[in-house]
N, C-alpha and C positions, 0 to 999 in steps of 0.2 A: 504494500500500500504506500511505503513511503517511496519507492519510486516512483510510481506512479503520477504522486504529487509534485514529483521534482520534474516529471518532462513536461505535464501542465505549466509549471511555474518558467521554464524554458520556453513554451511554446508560445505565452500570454508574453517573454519577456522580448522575442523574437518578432512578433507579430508589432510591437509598440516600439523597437529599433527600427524597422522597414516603415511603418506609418512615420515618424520621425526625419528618414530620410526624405518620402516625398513631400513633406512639408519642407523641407529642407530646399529641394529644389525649387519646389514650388516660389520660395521665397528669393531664390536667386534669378530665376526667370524673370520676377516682378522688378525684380530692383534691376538689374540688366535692360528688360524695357523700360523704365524710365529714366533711365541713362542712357540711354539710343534718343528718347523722343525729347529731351529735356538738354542734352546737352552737344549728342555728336551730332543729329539732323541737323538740326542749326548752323552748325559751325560749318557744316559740308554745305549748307544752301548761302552762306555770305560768301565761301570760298567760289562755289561757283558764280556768285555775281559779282566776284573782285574778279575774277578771269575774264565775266565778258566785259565789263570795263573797261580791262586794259586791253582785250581785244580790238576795240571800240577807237581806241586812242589815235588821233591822227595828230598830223604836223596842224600848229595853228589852236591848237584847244589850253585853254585856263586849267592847270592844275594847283591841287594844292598836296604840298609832300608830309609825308612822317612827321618834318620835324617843325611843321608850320609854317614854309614859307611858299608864296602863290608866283606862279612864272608860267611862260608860254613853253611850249613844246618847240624844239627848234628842227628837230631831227628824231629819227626813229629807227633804231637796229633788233636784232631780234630778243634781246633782253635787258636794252639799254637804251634810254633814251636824252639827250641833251635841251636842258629845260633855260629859258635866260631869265634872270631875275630882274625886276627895278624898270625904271627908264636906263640904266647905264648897260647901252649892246654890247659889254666888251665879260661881261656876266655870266658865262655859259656855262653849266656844268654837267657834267654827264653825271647821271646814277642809274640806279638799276630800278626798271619796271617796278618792282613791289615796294616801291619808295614811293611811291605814287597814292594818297587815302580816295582824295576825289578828282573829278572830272569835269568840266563846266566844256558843254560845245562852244565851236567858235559862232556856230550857227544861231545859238541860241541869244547872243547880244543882239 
């Protein structure tokens, strides 16, 4: 009889391990979806609208950079572009694309 009791008490304690685990997962599934929809989604959807941005970019457009300063686009390579600063045309600097926060057409003045 006291075996008996002891595979019971194994099988109830087996049964509450495995219920355990799918709570387990169950809780990582949750928390993994809202860290897809709360943090990565988003940051993939700015990322693809900073791409067509700079896709977007011609010679002649208002930007304004990183590090706050607003200058024309003078020139355009494939991951660098030469921007002039000020009224003074002697100004030019080259940086790289992803220096670039906003865009202002030329079209749109």
């Amino acid at each position: 009889m006291g075996i008996l009791l002891t595979a019971n008490a194994a099988d109830a304690a087996g049964t509450g391990a495995g219920g355990l685990g799918l709570g387990m997962i169950l809780w990582l599934v949750l928390i993994f979806g809202f860290m897809y929809f709360f943090m990565i989604r988003p940051q993939k959807k700015e990322q693809k609208k900073m791409a067509a941005m700079l896709s977007s970019l011609e010679v002649g457009d208002c930007v304004l950079t990183s590090s706050g300063f607003y200058g024309i686009v003078i020139d355009i390579t494939d991951d660098t572009v030469i921007v002039e600063f000020g009224n003074n045309k002697n100004c030019r600097i080259p940086m790289q694309k992803t220096a670039i926060s906003q865009v202002e057409k030329a079209d749109a003045e």
